[in-house]
C-alpha positions in Angstrom: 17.9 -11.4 -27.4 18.6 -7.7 -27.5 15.8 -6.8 -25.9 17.8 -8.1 -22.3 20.3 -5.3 -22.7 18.4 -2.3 -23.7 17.2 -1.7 -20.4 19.8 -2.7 -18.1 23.5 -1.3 -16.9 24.9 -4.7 -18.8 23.6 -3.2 -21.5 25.1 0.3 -21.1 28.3 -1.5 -19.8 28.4 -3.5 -23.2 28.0 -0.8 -25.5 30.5 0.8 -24.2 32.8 -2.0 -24.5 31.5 -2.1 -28.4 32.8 1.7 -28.5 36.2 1.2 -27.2 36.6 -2.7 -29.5 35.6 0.1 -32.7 39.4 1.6 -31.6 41.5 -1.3 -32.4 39.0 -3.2 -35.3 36.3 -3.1 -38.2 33.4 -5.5 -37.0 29.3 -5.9 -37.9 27.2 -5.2 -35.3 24.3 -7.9 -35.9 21.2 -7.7 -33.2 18.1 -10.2 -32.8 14.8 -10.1 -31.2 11.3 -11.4 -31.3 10.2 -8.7 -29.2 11.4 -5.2 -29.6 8.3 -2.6 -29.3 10.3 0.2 -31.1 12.9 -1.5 -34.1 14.2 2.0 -34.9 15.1 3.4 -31.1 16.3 -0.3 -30.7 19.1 0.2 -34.2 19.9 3.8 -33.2 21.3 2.2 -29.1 22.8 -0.8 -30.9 24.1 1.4 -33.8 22.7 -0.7 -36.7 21.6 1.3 -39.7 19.6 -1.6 -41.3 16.4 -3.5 -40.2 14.9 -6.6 -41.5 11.5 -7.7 -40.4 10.7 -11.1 -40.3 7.9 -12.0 -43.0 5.7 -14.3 -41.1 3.3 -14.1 -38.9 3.2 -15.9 -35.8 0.4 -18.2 -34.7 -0.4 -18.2 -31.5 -2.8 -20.0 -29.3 -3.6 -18.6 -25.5 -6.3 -20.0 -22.7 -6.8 -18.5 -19.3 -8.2 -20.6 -17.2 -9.2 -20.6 -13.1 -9.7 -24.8 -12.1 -10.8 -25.4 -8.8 -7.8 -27.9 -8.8 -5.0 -26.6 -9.7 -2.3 -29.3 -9.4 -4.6 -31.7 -11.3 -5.2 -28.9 -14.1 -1.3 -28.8 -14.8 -0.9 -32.6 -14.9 -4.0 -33.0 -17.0 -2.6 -30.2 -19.5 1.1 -31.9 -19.5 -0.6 -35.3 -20.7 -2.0 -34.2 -23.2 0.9 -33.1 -25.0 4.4 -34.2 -26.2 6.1 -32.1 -23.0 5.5 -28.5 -21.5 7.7 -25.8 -19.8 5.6 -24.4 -16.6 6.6 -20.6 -16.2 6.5 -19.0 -12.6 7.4 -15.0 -12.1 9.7 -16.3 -8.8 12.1 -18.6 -7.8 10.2 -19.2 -4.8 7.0 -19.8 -6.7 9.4 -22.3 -8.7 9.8 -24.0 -5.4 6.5 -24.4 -4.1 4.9 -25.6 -7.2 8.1 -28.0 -7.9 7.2 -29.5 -3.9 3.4 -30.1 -4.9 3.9 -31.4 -8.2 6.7 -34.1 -7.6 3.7 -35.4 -5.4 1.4 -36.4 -8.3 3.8 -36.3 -11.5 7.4 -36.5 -13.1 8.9 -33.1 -13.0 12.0 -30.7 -12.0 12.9 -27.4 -10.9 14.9 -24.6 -13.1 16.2 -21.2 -12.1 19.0 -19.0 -11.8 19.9 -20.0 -8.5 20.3 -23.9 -8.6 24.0 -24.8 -9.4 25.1 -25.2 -12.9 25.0 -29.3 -13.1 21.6 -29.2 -11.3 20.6 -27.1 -14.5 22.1 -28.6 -17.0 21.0 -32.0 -16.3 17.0 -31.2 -15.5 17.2 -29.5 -19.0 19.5 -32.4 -20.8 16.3 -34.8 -19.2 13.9 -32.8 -20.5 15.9 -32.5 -23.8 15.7 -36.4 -23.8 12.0 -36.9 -23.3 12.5 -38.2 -19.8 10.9 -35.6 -18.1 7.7 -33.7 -20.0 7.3 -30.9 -17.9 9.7 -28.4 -16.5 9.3 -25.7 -13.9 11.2 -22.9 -15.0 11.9 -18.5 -14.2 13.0 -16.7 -16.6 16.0 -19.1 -16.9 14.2 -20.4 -19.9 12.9 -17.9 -21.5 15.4 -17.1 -23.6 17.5 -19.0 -26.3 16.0 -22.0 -25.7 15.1 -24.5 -28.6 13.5 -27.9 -27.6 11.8 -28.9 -30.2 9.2 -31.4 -28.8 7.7 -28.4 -26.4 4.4 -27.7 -28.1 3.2 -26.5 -24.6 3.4 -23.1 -22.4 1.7 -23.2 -18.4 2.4 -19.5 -17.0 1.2 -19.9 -13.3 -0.1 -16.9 -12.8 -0.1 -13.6 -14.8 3.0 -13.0 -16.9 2.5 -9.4 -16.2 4.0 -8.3 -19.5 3.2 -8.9 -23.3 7.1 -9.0 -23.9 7.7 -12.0 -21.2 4.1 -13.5 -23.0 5.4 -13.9 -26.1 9.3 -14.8 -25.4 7.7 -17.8 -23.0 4.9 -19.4 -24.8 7.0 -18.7 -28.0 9.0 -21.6 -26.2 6.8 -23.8 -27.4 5.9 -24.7 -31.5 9.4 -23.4 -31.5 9.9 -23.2 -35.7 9.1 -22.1 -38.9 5.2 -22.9 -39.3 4.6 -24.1 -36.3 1.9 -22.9 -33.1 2.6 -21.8 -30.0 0.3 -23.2 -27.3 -0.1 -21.1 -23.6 -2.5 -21.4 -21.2 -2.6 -19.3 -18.4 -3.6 -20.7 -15.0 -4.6 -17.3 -13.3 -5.1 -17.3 -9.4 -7.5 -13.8 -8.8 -9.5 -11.2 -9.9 -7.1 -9.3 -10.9 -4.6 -12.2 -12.3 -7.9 -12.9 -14.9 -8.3 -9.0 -16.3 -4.3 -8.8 -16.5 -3.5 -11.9 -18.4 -6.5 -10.8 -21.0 -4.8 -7.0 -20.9 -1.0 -8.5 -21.6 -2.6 -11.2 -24.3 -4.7 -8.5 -25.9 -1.8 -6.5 -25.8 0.5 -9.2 -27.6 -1.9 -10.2 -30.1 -1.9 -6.8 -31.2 1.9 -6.2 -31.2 1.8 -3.4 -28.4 5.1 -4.2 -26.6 5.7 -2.4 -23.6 8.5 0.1 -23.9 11.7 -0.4 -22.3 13.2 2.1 -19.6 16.7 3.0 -20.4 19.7 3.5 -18.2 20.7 7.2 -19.9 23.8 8.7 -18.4 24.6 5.8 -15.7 27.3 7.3 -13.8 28.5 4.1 -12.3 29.0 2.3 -15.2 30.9 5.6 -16.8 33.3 5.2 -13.8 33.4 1.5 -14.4 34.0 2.1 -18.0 36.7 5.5 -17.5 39.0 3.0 -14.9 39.0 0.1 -17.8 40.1 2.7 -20.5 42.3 4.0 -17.8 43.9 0.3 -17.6 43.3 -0.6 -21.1 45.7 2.2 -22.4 47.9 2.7 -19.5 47.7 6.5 -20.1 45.3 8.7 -22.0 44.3 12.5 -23.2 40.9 12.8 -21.3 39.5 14.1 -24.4 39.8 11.1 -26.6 38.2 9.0 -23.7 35.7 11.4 -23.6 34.9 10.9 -27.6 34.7 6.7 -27.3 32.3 7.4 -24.3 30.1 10.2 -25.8 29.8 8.3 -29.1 27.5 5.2 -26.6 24.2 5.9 -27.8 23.2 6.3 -23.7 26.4 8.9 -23.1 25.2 11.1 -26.1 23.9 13.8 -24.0 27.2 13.7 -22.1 28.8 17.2 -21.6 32.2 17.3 -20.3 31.8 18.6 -17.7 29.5 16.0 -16.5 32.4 13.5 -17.4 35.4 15.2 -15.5 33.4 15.3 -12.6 33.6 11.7 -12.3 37.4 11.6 -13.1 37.9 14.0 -10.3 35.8 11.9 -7.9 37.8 9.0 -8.8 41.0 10.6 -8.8 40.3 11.8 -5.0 38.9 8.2 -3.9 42.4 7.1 -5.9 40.6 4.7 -8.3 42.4 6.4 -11.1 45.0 9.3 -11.7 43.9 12.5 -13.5 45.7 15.6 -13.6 42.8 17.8 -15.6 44.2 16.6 -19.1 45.1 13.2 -18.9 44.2 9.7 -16.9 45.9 7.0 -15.9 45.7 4.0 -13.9 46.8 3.6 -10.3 48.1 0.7 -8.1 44.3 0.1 -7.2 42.4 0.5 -10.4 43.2 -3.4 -11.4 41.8 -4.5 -8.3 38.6 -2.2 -8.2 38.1 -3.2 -11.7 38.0 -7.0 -11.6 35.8 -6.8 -8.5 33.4 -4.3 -9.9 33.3 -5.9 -13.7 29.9 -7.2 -13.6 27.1 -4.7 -13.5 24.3 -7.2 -11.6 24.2 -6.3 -7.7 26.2 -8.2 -5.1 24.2 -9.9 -2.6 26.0 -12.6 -0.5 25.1 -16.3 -1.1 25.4 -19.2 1.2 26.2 -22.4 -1.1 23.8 -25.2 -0.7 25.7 -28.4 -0.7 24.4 -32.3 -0.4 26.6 -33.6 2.7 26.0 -37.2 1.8 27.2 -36.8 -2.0 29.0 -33.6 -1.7 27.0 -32.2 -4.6 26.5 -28.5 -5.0 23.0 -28.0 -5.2 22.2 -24.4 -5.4 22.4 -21.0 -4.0 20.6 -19.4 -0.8 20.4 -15.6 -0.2 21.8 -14.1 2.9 18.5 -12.2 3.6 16.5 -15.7 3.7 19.5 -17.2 6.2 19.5 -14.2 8.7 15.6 -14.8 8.7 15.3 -18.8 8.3 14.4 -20.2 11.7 13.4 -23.3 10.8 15.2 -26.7 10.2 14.0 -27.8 6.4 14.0 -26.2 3.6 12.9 -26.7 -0.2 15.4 -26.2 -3.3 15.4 -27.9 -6.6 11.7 -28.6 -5.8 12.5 -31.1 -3.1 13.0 -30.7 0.8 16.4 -30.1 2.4 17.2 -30.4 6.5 20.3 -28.2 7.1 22.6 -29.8 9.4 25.0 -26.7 9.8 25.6 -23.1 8.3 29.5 -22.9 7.9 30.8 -19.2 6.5 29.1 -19.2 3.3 28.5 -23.3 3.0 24.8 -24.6 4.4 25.2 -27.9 4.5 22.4 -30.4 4.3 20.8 -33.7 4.0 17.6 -35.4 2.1 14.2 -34.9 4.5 10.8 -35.8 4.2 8.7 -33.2 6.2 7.3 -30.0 5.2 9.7 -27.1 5.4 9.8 -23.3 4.3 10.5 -21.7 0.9 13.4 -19.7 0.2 12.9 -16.0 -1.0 15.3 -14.5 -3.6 16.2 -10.4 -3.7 15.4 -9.0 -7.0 12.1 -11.3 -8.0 9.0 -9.1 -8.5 8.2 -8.5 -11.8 6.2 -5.4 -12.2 3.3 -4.7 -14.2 4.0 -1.6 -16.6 1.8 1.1 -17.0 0.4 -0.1 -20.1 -1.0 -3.2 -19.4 -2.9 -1.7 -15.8 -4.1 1.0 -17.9 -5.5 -1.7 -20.6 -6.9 -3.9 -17.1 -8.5 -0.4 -15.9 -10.7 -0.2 -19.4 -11.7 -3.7 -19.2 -13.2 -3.2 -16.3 -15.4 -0.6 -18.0 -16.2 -2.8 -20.7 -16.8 -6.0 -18.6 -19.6 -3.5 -16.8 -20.8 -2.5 -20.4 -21.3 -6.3 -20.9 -18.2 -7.3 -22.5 -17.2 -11.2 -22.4 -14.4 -11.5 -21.7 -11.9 -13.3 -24.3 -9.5 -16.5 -23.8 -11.0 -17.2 -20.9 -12.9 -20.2 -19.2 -16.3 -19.8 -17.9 -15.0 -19.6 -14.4 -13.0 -17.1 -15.2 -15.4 -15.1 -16.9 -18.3 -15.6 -14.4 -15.8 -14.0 -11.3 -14.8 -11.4 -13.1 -18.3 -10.2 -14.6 -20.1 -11.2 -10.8 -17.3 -8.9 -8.8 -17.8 -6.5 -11.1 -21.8 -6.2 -11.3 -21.6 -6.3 -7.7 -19.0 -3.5 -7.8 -21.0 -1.4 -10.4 -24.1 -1.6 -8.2 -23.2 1.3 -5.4 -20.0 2.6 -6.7 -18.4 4.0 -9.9 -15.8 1.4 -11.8 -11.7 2.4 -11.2 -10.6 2.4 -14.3 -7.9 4.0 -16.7 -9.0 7.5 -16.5 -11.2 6.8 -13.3 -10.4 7.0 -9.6 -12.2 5.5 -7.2 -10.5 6.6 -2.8 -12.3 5.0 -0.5 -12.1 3.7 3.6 -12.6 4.9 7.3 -11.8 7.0 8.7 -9.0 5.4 9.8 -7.7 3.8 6.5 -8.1 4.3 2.6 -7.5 2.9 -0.5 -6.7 4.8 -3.5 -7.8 2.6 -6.8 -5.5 3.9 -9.5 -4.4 1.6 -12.4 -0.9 2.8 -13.3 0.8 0.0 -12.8 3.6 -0.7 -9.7 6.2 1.6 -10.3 3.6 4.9 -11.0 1.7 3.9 -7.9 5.0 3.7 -6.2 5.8 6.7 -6.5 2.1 8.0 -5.9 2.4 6.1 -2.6 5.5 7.2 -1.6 4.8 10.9 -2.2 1.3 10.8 -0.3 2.6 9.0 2.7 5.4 11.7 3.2 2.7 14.8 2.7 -0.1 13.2 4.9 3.0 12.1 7.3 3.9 16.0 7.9 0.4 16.7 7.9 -0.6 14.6 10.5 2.4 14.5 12.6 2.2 10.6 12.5 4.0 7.7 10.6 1.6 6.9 7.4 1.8 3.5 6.0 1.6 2.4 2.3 0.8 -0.8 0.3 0.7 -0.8 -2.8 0.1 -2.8 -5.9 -0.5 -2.2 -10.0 -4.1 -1.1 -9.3 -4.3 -0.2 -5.6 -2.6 2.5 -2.9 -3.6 1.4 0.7 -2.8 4.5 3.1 -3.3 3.9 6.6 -3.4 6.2 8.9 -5.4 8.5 6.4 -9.5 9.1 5.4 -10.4 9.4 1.7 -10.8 12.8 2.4 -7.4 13.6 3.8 -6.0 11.7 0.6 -8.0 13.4 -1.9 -6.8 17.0 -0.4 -3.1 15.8 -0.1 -3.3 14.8 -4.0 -4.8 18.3 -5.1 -2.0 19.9 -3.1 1.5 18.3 -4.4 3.3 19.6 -6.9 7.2 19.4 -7.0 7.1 15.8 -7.5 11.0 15.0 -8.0 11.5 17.1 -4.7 9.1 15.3 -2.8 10.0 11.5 -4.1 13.3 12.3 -3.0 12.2 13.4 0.6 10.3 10.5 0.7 12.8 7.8 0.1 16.0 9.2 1.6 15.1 7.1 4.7 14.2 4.1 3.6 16.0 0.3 3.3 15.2 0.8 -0.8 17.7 4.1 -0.2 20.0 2.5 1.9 20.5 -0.4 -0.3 20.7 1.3 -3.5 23.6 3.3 -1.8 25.2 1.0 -0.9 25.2 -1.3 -4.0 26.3 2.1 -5.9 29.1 3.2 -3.9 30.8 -0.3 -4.0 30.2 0.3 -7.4 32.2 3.5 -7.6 34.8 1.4 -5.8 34.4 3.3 -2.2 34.3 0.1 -0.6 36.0 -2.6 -1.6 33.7 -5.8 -2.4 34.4 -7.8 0.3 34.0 -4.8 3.3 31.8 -5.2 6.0 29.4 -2.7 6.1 27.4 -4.1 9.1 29.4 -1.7 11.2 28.4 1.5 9.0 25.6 3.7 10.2 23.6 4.0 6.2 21.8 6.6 7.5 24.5 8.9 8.1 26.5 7.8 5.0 23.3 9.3 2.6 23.4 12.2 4.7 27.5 12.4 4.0 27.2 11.4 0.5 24.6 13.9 -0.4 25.7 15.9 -3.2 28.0 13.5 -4.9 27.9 11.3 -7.9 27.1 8.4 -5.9 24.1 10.3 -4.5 22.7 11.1 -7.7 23.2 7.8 -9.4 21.4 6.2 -6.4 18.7 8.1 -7.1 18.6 7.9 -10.7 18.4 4.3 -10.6 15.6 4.2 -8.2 13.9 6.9 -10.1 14.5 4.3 -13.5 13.7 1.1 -11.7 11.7 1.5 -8.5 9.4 5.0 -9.1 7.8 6.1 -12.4 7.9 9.6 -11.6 6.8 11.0 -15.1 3.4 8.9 -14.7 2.8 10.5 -10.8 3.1 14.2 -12.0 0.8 13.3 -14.8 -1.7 11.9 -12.1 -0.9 15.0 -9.3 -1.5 17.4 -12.8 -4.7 15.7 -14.4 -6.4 14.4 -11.1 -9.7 15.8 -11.2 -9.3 17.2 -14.8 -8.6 14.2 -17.3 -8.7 12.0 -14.5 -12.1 11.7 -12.8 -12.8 10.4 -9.7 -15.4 9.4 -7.1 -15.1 9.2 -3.0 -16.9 6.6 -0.9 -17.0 6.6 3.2 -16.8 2.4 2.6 -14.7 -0.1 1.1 -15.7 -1.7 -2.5 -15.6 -5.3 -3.8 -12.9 -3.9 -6.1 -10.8 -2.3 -3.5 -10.8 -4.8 -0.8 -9.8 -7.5 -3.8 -6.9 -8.6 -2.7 -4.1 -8.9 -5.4 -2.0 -10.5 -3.4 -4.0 -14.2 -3.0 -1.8 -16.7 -2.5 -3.1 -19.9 -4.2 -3.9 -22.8 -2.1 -1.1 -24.8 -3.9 1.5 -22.5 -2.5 0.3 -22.1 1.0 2.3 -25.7 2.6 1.4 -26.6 6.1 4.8 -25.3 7.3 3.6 -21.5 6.9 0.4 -22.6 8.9 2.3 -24.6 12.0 4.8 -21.4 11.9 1.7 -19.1 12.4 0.0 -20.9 14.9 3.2 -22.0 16.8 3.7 -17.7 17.0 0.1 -17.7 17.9 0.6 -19.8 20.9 4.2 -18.5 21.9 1.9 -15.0 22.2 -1.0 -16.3 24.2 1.7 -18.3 27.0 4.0 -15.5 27.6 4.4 -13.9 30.9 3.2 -10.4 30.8 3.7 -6.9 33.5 0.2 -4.8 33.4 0.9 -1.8 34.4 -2.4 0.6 35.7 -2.2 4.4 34.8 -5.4 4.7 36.8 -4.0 3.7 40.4 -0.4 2.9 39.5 -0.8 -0.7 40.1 1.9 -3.2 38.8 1.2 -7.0 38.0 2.4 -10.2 36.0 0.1 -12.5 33.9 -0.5 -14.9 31.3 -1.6 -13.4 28.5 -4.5 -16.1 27.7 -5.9 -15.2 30.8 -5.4 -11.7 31.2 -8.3 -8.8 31.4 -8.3 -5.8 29.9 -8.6 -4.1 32.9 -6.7 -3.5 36.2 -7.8 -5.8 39.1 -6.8 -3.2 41.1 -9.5 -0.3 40.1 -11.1 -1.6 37.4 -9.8 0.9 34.6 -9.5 -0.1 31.2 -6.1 2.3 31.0 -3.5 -0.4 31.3 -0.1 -0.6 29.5 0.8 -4.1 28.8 4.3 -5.3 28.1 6.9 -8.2 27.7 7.3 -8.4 31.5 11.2 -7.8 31.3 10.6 -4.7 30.3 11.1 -1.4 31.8 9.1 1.5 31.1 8.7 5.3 31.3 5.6 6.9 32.5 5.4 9.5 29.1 5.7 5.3 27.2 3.1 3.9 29.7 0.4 6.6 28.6 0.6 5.7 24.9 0.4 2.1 25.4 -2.4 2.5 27.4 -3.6 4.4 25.1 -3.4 1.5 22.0 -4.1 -1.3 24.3 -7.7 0.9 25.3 -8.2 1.4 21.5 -7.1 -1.6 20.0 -7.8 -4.3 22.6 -6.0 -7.7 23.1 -4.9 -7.0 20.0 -3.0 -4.2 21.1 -1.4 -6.5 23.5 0.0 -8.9 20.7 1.6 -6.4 19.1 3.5 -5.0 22.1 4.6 -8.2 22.7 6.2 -9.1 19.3 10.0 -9.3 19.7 11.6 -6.3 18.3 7.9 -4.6 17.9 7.9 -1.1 19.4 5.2 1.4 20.0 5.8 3.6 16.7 5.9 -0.2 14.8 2.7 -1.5 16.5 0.6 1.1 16.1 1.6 1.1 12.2 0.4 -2.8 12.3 -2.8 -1.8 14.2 -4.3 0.6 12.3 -3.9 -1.5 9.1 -7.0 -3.4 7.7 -7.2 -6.8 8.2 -10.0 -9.1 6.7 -9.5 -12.1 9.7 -7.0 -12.9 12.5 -4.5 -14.5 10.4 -3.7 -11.5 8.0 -3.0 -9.7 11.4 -0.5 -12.4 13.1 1.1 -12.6 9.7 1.6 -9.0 10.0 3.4 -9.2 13.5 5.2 -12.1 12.5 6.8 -10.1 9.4 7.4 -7.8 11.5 9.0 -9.7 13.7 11.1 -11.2 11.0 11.9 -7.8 10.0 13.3 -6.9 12.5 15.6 -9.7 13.2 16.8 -9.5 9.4 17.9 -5.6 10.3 18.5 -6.3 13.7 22.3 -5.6 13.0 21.8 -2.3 11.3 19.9 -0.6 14.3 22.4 -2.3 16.5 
């Protein structure tokens, strides 16, 4: 499975190790893959100089289809064959579908987090034929070969042809055999990307990997295991075993000393200019810096009536789980304490919340939104669309008609920006990283512009920008043009930032692994670290992983040129399609009581109006209150938690929200850890019903309760 390492730091980390084995003994390099877009690049990293191609040709077999029922769709496909694996794109997906199916058949949950016996024994039962469906991540995508599977379900879009054709080829798993995959797609856009990414497949285009070139954490990684490895040694030679990695190639020396000069003053190695050696602390920074995957504290899930280990629960969903029940392994979990790093719990029976996992989105590459962004065209030329049900086909082609009615089709070379004057929505099909770094960009120019926070969402085919008109986005994209300059400006103060410096520097061994960096003000530590190697490699990571910057400056260059596009004063069906749907399946009535238990909390508490009109200063309950003073009648009244104390330069500009924004207005300001700058980012978002928006304040809530510490 090659593929896995090319474009990741294990990778880089492992080729290097390969370089510095090639010292002390004569080996064959032998690499395999079913899905490499590019054999030759692929040999030249690895360092193969021979390629064999397998002779023949896969058969493969794909459906899309959109049930009205779901759960019963999955069951009905399961029974018809010998056994299926069910892919999800998250562990917390894996969750939620694991809780609704256990209701109606025989079935268990597999991912990365669930202990190592809970994993082994789902797949030794599913080996055994006593279990014929599995839900599974990625866990199972690779080197797995259970020969009775003649069955694939992806829930969802798999978002990439690679990850299409490493899990259905789970199934008719041998020589001669079919592989079965149906896709049970949830939205509009879930339909035109599982065509693009099966097209795509079918046709061998395999998305391109992005590679980790020059990763200056794992060369310091890599320089302090040489430096231990051979006790002393001529920087030069070290040099050579590095520079000969295929992703150290364009290495100068000077680049490399740099580091050894940064590690020699944090005292992770010695190096006098000609040689290095190991110190007392290189050992130790080592061994707790081997692995290249980030850190992120886990809580261990254990059984209290058994003892069992069950699985593994990220700190971010502890600090943020308010609740009592949970669900792992597909079943539902009452916590009756949280002990260090040891939740301990028992078997329940209610509805409880889903975990959430760092690290889980997949994104959808460039490729495969350009490919959705021509369907489009070609569904409104009358194109039908392949694989798919009639359901499927009839929402795509109806949305689209409707679409194509009034307003010109986003596509691959077309951009549609449209919205109020308040907010816009910039459809661009680049995919998420491009339109990440689109996003960011615009938000940081329109932000200077217009003196005021701007907002972004984004997704593979869609910028929301609020506050901002489609004409104040159209003239912020004609005017950009250092685009590395301004991606940096525009993440240097952001949690993405602040993690990725932090994850680096323990990295570099600044902090040792088990520090507490609660205490540490991050925003001032990017400021200090500006400059250095960790800085750079930071930012070179997010600029790999997070932004596609090479895909923005060919939108900032060709908009209007090669790229076309149209500007409406309104919002279009394809626009306001939200990506995002969650499918009824997922949506448990825990998330509903949460939400309307929020609801209420709001409407019961307390409140102090206070009247910039007549200065007048009253309590009330907020399901009773009137938007205007009962003093003077004036509808210019600040409204807050009634334990708060306020200024008279703060009472004018939540008067001022409350006046435009109503009794909404008034939620917002009294969402725990919701301040004026926060709320008014929440407000003048677009929301399609009530909900959305007290989903909003609740998130932000959540928010900040998770970061409560840092601003503390």
């Amino acid at each position: 499975e090659v593929h896995e390492l090319i474009d990741n730091e294990r990778g880089v980390q492992l080729l290097v190790g390969i370089e510095r084995l090639k010292e002390i003994a004569n080996f064959q390099i032998v690499a395999l893959s079913a899905t490499v877009s590019d054999p030759k690049m692929v040999a030249e990293i690895i360092g193969c100089s021979e390629i064999v191609l397998g002779g023949i040709e896969k058969e493969y077999e794909f459906r899309i289809l959109k049930p009205e029922d779901e759960l019963g769709t999955i069951k009905s496909i399961v029974e018809s064959h010998n056994s299926a694996l069910i892919f999800v794109n998250t562990r917390q997906t894996a969750e939620a579908l694991g809780l609704q199916l256990k209701k109606i058949m025989e079935v268990e949950v597999h991912h990365g987090s669930l202990s190592r016996d809970v994993r082994i024994s789902a797949e030794e039962r599913f080996a055994r034929g006593e279990l014929k469906a599995l839900i599974c991540t990625s866990s199972m995508e690779l080197g797995i070969d259970i020969g009775h599977v003649d069955a694939v379900i992806q829930f969802s879009s798999p978002r990439q042809a690679v990850r299409l054709i490493q899990r259905v080829g789970r199934s008719g798993h041998g020589l001669g055999r079919k592989s079965v995959g149906y896709i049970i797609a949830n939205s509009f856009d879930d339909i035109l990307e599982s065509v693009a990414v099966i097209k795509m497949a079918m046709n061998g285009r395999l998305e391109k990997p992005d590679l980790h070139v020059k990763s200056l954490d794992v060369l310091a990684n890599q320089i302090c295991a040489i430096a231990l490895e051979y006790g002393r040694i001529r920087a030069e030679k070290a040099y050579e075993i590095i520079r000969r990695c295929y992703f150290y190639r364009d290495l100068s020396f000077e680049e490399f000393e740099e580091i050894c000069n940064y590690l020699n003053d944090i005292w992770r190695i010695f190096y006098n200019g000609e040689e290095i050696a190991a110190r007392f602390r290189t050992r130790k920074y080592f061994y707790e810096n081997i692995s290249m995957i980030p850190d992120e504290k886990s809580y261990r899930v254990i059984d209290a009536t058994n003892g069992k280990f069950i699985g593994l629960l990220d700190e971010s969903f502890i600090s943020n789980f308010s609740g009592e029940v949970f669900a792992i392994k597909g079943e539902l979990w009452r916590v009756l304490s949280i002990e260090k790093d040891v939740v301990k719990v028992e078997p329940a029976s209610l509805e409880g919340e889903l975990p959430s996992w760092t690290g889980e989105e997949i994104p959808v590459p460039f490729e495969v939104a350009q490919e959705v962004g021509k369907l489009r065209k070609l569904v409104f030329e009358g194109l039908t669309l392949p694989f798919c049900d009639e359901r499927s086909i009839r929402e795509v082609s109806e949305k689209i008609r409707e679409h194509g009615k009034r307003f010109a089709i986003p596509s691959d070379d077309h951009v549609v920006i449209e919205g109020s004057n308040k907010n816009a929505i910039i459809n661009v099909c680049f995919g998420h990283k491009a339109n990440e770094a689109i996003g960011r960009i615009l938000a940081l120019v329109l932000s200077l512009r217009k003196g005021t926070n701007v907002s972004i969402e984004i997704d593979p085919y869609r910028i929301k920008i609020y506050p901002a008109s489609p004409e104040e986005v159209r003239d912020a994209i004609m005017k950009v043009e250092n685009v590395e300059e301004l991606a940096e400006r525009a993440i240097m103060d952001t949690k993405l930032m602040q993690w990725k410096i932090v994850k680096v520097a323990r990295k570099f061994g600044l902090f040792d692994k088990d520090e507490d960096l609660s205490r540490i003000n991050l925003r001032n530590l990017i400021v200090k670290l500006r400059g250095t190697p960790v800085y750079r490699e930071a930012l070179r990571e997010i600029f790999v992983e997070n932004l596609d910057l090479d895909k923005a400056r060919f939108f900032f260059k060709e908009f209007g040129k090669k790229i076309k596009f149209s500007i409406y004063e309104t919002f279009t069906p394809i626009g306001v399609e939200s990506r995002e749907k969650v499918p009824d399946i997922l949506l448990s009535r825990s998330s509903e009581a949460i939400l309307k238990a929020f609801k209420e909390r709001l409407m019961n508490e307390t409140c102090r109006i206070h009247c910039v009109n007549c200065g007048a200063s009253y309590k009330e309950v907020v399901k009773n209150l009137i938007l205007k003073c009962l003093k003077c009648g004036s509808s210019m009244i600040a409204v807050v938690s009634e334990k708060k104390e306020l200024k008279r330069d703060e009472m004018f500009k939540i008067a001022n929200l409350v006046a435009s924004y109503g009794i909404r207005g008034v939620f917002a300001m009294l969402t725990y850890g919701v301040g004026f700058e926060t709320a008014k980012r929440v407000l003048s978002r677009f929301f399609e019903n009530d909900d959305d928006f007290f989903k909003a304040l609740l998130d932000a809530e959540r928010n900040y309760i998770r970061t409560r510490k840092f601003w503390d």
